[in-house]
PDB file of the backbone (N, CA, C, O) and the ligand in Angstrom, with CONECT records:
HET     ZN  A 101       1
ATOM      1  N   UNK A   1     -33.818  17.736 -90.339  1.00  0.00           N
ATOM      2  CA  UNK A   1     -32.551  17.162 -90.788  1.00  0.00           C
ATOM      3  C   UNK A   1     -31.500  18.265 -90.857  1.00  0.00           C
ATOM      4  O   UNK A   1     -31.598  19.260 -91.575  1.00  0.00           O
ATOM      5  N   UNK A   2     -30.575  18.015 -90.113  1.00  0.00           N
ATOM      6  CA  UNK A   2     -29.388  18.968 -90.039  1.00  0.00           C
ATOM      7  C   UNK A   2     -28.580  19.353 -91.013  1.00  0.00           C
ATOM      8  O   UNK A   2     -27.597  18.657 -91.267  1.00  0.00           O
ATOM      9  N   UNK A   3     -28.818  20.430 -91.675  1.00  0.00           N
ATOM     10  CA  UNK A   3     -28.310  20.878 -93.581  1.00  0.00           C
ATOM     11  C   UNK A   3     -27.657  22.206 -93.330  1.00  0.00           C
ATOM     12  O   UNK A   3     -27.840  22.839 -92.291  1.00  0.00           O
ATOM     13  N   UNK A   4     -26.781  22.665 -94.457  1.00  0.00           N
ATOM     14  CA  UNK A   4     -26.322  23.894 -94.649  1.00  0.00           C
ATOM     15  C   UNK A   4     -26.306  23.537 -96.027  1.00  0.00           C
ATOM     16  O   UNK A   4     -26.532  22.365 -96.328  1.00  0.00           O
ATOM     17  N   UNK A   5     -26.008  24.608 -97.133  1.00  0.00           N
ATOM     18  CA  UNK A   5     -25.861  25.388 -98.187  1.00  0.00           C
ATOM     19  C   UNK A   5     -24.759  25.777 -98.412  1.00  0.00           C
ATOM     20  O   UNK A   5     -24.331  26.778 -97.837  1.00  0.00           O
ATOM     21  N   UNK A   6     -23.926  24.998 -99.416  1.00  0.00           N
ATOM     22  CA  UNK A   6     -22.276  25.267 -99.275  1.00  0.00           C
ATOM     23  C   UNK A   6     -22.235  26.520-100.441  1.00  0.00           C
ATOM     24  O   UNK A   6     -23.018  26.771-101.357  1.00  0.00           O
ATOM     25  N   UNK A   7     -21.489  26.919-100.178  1.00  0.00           N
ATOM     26  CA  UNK A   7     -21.364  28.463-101.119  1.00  0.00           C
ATOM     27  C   UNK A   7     -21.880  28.211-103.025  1.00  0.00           C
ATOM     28  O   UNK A   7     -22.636  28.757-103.828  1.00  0.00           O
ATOM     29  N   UNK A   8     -20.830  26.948-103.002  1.00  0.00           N
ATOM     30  CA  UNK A   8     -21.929  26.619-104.780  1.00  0.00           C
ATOM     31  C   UNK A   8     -22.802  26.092-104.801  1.00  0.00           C
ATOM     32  O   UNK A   8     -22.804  25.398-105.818  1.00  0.00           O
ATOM     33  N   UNK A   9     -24.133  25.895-103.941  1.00  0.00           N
ATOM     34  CA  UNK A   9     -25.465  25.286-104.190  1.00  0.00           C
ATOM     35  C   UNK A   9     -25.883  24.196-103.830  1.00  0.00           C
ATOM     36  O   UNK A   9     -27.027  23.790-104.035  1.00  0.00           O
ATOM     37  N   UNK A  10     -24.726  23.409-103.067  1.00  0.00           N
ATOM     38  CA  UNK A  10     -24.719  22.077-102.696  1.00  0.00           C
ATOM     39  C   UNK A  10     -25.326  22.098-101.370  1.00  0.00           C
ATOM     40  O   UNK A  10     -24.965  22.973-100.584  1.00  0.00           O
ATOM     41  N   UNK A  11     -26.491  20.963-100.914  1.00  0.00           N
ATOM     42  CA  UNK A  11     -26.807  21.263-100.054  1.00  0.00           C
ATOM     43  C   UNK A  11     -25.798  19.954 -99.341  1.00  0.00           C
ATOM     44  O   UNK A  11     -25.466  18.911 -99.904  1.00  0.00           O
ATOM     45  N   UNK A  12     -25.519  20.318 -98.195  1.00  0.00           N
ATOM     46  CA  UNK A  12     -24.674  19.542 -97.206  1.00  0.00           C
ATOM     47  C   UNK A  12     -25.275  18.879 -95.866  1.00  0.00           C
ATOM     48  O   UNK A  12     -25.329  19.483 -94.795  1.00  0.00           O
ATOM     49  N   UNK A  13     -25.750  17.467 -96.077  1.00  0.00           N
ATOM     50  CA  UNK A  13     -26.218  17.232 -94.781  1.00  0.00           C
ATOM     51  C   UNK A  13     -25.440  16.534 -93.861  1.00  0.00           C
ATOM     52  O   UNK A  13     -24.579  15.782 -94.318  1.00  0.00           O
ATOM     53  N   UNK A  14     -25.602  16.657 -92.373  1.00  0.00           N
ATOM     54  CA  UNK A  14     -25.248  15.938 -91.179  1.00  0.00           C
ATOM     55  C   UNK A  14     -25.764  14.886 -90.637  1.00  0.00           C
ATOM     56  O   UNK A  14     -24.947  14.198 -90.024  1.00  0.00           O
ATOM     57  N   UNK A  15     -27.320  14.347 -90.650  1.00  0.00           N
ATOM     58  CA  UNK A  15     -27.320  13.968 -89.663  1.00  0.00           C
ATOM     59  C   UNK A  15     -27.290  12.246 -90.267  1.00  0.00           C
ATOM     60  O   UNK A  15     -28.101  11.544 -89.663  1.00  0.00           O
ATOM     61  N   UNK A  16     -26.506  11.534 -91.313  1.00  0.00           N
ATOM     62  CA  UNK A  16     -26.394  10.154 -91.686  1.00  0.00           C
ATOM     63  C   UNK A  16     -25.116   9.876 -90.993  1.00  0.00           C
ATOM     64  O   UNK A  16     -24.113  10.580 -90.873  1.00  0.00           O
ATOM     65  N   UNK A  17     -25.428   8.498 -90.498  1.00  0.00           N
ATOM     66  CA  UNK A  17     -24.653   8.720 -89.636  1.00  0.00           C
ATOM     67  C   UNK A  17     -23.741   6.686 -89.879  1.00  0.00           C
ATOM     68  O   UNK A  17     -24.430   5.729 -89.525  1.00  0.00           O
ATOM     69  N   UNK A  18     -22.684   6.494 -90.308  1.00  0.00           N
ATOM     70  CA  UNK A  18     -21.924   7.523 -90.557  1.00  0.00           C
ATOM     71  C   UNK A  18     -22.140   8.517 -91.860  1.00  0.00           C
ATOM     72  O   UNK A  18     -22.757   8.136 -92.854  1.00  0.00           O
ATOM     73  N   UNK A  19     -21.570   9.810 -91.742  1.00  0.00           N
ATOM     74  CA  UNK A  19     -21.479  10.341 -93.057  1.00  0.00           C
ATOM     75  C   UNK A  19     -20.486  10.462 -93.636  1.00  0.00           C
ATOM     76  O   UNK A  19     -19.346  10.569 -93.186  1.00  0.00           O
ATOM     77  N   UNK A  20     -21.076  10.447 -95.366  1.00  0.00           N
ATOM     78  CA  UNK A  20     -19.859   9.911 -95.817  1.00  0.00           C
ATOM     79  C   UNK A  20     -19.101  11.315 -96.524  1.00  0.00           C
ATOM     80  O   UNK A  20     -18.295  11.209 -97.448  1.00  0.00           O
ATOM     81  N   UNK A  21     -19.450  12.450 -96.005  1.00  0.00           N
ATOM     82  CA  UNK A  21     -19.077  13.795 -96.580  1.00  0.00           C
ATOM     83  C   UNK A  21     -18.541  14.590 -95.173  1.00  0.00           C
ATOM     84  O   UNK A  21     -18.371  15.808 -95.206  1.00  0.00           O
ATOM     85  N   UNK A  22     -18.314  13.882 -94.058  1.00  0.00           N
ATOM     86  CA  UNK A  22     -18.030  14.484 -92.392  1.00  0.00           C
ATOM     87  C   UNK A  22     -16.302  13.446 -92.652  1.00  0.00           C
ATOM     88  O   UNK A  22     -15.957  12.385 -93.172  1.00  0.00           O
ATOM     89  N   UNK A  23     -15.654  14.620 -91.891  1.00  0.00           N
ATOM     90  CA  UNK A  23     -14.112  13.762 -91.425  1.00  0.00           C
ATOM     91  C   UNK A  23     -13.866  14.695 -90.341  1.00  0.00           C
ATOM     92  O   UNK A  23     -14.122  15.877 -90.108  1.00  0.00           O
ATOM     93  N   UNK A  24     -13.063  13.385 -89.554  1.00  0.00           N
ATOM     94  CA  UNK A  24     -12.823  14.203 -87.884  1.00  0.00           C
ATOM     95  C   UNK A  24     -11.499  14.260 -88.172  1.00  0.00           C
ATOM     96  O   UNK A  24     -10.595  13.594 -88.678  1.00  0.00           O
ATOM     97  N   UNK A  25     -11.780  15.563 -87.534  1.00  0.00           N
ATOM     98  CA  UNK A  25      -9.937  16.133 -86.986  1.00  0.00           C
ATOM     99  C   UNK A  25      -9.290  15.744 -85.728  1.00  0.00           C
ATOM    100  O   UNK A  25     -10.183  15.549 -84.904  1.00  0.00           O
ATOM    101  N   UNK A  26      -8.163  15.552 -85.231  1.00  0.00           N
ATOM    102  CA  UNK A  26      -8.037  15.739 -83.703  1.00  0.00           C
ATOM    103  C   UNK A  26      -6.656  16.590 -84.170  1.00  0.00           C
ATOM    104  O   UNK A  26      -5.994  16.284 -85.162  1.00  0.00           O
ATOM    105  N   UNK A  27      -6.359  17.668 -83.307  1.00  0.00           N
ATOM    106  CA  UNK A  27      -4.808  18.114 -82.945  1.00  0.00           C
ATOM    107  C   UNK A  27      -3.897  16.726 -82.531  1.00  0.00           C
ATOM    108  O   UNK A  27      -4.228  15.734 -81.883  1.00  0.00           O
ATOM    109  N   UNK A  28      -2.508  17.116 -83.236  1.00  0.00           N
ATOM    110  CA  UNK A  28      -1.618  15.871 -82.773  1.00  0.00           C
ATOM    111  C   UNK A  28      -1.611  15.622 -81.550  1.00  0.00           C
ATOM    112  O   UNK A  28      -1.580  14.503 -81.039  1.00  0.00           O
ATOM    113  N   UNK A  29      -1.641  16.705 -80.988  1.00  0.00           N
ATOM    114  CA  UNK A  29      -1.329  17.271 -79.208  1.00  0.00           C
ATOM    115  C   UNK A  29      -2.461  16.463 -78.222  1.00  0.00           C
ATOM    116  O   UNK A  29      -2.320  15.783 -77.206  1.00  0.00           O
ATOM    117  N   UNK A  30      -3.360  16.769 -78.824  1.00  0.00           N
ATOM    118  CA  UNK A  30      -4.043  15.791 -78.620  1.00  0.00           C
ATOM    119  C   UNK A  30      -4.353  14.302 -78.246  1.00  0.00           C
ATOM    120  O   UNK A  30      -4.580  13.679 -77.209  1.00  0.00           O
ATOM    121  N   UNK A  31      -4.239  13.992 -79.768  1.00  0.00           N
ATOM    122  CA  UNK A  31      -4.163  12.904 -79.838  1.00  0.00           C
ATOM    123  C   UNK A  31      -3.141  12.057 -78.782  1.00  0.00           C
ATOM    124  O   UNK A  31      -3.207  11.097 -78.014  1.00  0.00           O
ATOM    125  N   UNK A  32      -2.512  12.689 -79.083  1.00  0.00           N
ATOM    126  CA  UNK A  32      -1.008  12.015 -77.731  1.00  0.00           C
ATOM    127  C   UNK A  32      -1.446  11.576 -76.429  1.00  0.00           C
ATOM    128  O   UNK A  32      -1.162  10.612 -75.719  1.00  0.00           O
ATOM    129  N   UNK A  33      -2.116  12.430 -76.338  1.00  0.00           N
ATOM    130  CA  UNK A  33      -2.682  12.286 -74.659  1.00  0.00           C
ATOM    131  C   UNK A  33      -3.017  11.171 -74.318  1.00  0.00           C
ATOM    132  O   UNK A  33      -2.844  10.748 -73.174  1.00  0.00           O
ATOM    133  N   UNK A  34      -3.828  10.175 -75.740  1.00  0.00           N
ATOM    134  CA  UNK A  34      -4.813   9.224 -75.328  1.00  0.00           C
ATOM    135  C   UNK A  34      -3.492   8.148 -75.050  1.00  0.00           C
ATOM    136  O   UNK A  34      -2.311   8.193 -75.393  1.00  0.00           O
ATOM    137  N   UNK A  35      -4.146   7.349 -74.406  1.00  0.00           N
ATOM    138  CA  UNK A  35      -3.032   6.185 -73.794  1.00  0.00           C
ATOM    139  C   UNK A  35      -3.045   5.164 -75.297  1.00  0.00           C
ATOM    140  O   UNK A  35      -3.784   5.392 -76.255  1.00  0.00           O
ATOM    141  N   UNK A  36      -2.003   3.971 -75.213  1.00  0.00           N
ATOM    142  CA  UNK A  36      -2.179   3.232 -76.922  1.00  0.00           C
ATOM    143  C   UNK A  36      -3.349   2.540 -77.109  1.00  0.00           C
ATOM    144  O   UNK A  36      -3.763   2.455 -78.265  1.00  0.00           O
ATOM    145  N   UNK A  37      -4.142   1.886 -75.975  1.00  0.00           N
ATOM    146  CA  UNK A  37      -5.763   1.511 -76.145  1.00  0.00           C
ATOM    147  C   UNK A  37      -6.600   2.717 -76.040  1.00  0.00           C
ATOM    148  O   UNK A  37      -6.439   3.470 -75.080  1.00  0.00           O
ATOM    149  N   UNK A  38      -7.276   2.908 -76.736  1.00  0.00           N
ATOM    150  CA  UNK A  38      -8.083   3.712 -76.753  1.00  0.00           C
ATOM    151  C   UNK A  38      -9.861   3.227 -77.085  1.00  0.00           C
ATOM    152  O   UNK A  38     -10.324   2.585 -78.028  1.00  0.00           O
ATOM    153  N   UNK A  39     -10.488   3.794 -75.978  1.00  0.00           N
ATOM    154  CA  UNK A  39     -11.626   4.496 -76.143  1.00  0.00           C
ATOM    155  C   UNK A  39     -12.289   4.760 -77.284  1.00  0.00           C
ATOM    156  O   UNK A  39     -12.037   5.965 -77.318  1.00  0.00           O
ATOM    157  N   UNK A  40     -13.096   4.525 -78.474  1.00  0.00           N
ATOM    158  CA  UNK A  40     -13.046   5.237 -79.550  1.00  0.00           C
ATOM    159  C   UNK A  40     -14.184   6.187 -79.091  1.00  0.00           C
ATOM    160  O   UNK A  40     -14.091   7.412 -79.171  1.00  0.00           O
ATOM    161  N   UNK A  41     -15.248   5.540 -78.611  1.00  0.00           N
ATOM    162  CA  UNK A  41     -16.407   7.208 -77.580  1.00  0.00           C
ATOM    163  C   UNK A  41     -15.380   8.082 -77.248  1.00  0.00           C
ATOM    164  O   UNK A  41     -15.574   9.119 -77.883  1.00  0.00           O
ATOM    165  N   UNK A  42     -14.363   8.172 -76.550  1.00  0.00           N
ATOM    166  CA  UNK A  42     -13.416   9.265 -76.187  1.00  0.00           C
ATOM    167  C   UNK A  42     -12.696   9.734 -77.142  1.00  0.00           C
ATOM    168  O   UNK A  42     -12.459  10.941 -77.104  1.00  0.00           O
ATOM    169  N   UNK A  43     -12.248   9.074 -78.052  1.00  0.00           N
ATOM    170  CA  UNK A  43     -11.393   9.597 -79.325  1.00  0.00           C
ATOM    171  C   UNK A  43     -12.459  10.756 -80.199  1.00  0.00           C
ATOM    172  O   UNK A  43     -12.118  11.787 -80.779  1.00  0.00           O
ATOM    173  N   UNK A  44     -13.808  10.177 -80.052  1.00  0.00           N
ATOM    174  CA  UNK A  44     -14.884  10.406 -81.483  1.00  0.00           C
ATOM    175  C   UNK A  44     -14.949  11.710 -80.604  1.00  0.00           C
ATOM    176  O   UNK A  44     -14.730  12.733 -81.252  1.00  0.00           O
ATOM    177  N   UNK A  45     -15.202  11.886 -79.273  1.00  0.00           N
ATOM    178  CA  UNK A  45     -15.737  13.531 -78.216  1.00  0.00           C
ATOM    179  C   UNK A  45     -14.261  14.336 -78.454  1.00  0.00           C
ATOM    180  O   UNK A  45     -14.506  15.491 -78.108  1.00  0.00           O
ATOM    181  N   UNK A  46     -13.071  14.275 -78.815  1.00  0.00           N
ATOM    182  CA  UNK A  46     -12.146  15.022 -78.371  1.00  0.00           C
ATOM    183  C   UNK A  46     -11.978  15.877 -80.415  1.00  0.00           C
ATOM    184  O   UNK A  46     -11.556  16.941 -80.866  1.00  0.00           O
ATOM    185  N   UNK A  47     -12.479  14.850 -80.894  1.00  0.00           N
ATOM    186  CA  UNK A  47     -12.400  15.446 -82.385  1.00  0.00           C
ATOM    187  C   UNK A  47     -13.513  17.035 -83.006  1.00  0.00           C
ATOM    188  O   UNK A  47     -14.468  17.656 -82.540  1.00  0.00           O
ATOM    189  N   UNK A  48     -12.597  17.122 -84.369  1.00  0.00           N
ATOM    190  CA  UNK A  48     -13.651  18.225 -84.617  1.00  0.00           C
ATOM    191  C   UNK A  48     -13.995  18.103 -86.354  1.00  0.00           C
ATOM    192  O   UNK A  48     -13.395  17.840 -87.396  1.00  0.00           O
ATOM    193  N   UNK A  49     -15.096  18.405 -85.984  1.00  0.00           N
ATOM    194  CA  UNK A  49     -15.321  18.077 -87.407  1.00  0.00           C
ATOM    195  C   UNK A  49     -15.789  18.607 -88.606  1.00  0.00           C
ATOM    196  O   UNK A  49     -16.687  19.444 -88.512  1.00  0.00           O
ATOM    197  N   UNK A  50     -15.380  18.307 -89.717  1.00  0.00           N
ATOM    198  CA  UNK A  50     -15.114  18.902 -90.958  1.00  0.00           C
ATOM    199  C   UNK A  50     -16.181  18.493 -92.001  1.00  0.00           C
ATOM    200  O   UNK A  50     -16.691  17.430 -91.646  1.00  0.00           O
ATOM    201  N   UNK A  51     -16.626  18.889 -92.994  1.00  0.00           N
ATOM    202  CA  UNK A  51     -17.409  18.519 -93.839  1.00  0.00           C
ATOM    203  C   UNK A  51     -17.163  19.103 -95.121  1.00  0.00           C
ATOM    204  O   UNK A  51     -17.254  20.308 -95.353  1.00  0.00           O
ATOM    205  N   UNK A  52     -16.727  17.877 -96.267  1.00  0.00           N
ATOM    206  CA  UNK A  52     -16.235  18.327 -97.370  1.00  0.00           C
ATOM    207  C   UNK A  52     -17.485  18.109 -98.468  1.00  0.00           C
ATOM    208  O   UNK A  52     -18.134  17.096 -98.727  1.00  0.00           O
ATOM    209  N   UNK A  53     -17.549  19.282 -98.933  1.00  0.00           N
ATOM    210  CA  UNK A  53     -18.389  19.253-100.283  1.00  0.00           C
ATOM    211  C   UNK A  53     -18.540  18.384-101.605  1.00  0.00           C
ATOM    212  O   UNK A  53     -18.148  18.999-102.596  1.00  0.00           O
ATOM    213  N   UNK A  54     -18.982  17.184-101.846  1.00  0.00           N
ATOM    214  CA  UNK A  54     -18.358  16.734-102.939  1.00  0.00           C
ATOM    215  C   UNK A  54     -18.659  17.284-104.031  1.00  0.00           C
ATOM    216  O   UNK A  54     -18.431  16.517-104.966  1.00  0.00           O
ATOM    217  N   UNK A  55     -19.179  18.525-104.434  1.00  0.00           N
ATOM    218  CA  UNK A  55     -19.004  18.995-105.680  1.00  0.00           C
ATOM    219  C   UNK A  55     -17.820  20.337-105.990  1.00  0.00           C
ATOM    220  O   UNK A  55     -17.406  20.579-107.123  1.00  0.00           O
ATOM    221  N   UNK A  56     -17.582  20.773-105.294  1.00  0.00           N
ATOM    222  CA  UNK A  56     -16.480  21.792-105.188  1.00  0.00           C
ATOM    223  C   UNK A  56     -15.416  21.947-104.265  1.00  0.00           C
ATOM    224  O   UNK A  56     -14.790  23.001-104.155  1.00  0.00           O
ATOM    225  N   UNK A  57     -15.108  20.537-103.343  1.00  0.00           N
ATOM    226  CA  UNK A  57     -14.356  20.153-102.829  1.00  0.00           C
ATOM    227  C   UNK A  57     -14.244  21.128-101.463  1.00  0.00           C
ATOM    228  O   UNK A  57     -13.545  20.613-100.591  1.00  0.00           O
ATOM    229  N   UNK A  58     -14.826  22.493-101.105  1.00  0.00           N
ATOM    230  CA  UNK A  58     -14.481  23.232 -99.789  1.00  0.00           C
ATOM    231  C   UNK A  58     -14.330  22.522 -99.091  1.00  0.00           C
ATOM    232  O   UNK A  58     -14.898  21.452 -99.311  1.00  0.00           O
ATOM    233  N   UNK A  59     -13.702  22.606 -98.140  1.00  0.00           N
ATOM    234  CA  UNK A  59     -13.827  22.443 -96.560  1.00  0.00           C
ATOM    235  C   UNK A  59     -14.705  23.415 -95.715  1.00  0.00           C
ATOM    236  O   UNK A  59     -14.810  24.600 -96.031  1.00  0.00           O
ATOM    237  N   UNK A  60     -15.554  22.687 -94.248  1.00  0.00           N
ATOM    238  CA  UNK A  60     -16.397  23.661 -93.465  1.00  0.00           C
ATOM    239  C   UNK A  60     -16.138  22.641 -92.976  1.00  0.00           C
ATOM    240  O   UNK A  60     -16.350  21.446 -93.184  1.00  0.00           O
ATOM    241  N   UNK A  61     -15.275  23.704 -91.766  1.00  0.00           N
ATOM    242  CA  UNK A  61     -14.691  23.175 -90.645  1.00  0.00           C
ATOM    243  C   UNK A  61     -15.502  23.797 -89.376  1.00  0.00           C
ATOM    244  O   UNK A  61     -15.615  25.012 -89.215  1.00  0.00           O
ATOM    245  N   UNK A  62     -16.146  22.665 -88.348  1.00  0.00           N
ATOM    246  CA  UNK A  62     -16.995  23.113 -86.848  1.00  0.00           C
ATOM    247  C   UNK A  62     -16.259  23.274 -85.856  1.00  0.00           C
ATOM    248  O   UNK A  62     -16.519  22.752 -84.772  1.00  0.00           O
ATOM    249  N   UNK A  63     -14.844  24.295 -86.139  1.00  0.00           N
ATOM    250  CA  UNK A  63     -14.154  24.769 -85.256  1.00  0.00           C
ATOM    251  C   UNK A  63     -14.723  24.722 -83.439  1.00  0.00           C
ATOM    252  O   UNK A  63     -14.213  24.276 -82.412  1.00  0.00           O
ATOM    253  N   UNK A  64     -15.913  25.376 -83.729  1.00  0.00           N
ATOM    254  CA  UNK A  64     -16.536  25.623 -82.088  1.00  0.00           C
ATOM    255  C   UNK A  64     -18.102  24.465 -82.188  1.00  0.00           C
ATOM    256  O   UNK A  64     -19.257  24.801 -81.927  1.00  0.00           O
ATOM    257  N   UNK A  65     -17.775  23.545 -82.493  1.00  0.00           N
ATOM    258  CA  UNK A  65     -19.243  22.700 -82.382  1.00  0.00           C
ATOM    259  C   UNK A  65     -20.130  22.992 -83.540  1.00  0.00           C
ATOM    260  O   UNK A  65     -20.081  23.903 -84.366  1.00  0.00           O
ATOM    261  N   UNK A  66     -21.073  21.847 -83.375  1.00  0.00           N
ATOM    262  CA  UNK A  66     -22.134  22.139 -84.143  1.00  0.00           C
ATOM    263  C   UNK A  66     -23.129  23.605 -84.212  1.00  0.00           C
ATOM    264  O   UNK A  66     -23.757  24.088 -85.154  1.00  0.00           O
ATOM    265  N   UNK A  67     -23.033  23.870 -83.381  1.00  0.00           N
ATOM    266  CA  UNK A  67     -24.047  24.690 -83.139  1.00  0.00           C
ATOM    267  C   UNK A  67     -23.865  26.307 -83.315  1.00  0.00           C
ATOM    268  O   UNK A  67     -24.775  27.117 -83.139  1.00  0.00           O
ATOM    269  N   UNK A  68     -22.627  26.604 -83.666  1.00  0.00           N
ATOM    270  CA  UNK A  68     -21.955  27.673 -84.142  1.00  0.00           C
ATOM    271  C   UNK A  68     -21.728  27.596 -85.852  1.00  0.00           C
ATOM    272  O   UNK A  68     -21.347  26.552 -86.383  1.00  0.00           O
ATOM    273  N   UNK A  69     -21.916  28.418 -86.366  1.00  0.00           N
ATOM    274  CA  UNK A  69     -21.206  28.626 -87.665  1.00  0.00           C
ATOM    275  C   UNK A  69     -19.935  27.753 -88.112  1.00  0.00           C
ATOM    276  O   UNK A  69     -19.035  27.474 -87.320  1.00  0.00           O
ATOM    277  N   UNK A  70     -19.947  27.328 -89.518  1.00  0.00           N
ATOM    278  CA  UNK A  70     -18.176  26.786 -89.368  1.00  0.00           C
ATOM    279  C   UNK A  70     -17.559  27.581 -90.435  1.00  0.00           C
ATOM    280  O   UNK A  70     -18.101  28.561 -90.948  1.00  0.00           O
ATOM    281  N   UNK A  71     -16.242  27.057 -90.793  1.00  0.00           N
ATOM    282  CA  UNK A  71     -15.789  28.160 -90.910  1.00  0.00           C
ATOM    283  C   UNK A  71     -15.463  27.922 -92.627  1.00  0.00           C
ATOM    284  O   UNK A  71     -15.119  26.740 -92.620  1.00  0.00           O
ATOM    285  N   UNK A  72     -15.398  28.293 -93.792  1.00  0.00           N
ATOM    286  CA  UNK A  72     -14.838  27.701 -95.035  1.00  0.00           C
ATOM    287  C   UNK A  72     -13.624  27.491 -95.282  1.00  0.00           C
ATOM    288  O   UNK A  72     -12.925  28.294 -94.664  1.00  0.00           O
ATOM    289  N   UNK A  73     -12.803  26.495 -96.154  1.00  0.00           N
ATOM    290  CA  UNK A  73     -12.014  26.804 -96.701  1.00  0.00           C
ATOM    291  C   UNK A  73     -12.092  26.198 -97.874  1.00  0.00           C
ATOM    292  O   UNK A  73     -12.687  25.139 -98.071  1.00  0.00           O
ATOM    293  N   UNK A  74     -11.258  27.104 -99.019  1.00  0.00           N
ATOM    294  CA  UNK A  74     -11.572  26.613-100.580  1.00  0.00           C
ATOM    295  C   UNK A  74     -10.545  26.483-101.154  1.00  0.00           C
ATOM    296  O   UNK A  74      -9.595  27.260-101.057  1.00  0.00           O
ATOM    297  N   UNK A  75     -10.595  25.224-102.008  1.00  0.00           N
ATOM    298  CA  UNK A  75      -9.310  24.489-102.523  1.00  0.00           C
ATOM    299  C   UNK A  75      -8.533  25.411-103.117  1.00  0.00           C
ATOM    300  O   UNK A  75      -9.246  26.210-103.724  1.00  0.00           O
ATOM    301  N   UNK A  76      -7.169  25.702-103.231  1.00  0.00           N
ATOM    302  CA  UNK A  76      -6.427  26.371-104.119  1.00  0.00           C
ATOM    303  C   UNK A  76      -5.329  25.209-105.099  1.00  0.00           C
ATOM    304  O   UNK A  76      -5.758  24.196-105.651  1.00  0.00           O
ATOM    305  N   UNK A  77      -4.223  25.556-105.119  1.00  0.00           N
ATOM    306  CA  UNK A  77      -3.420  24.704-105.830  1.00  0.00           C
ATOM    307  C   UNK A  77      -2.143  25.129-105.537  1.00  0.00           C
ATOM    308  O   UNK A  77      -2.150  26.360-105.496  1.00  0.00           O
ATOM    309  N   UNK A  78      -1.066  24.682-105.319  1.00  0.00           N
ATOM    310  CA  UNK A  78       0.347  24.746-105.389  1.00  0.00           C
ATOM    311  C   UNK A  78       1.068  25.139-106.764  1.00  0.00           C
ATOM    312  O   UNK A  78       0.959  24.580-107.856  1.00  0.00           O
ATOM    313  N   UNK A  79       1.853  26.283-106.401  1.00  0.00           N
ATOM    314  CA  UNK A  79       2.629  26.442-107.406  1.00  0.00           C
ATOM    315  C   UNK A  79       4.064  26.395-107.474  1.00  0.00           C
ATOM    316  O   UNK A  79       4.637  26.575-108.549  1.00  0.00           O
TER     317      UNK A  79
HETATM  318 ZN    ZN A 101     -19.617  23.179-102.586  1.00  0.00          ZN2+
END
């Protein structure tokens, strides 16, 4: 079963499908490309995807695929 270890202890899995802790990205630029019907198999391959922690909210983003490292980011706040 496809897991990582988010920096506070949470273990994070992939492979439920859908999951309810995975959100896809696409670039706007992207997105544009697709004609107004769309494909959603083609929409779901052009995305990238993110996986948010629900106990400490990070982001780990699969910049380069699954199969590479992703990358963190951790909530801050606006001041
Ligand atoms: Zn976490």
């Amino acid at each position: 079963m496809p897991k990582m270890l988010c920096e506070c202890g949470t273990i994070l899995r992939w492979s439920e499908i859908p999951n309810p802790i995975e959100w896809l990205l696409i670039k706007d630029t992207d997105y544009d490309q697709f004609p107004e019907m769309i494909d959603s198999e083609e929409l779901y391959k052009a995305t990238t995807s993110l996986l948010r922690c629900p106990s400490c909210d990070r982001l780990w983003v699969f910049w380069d695929g699954w199969k590479n490292d992703p990358t963190p980011y951790e909530p801050g706040s606006i001041k």
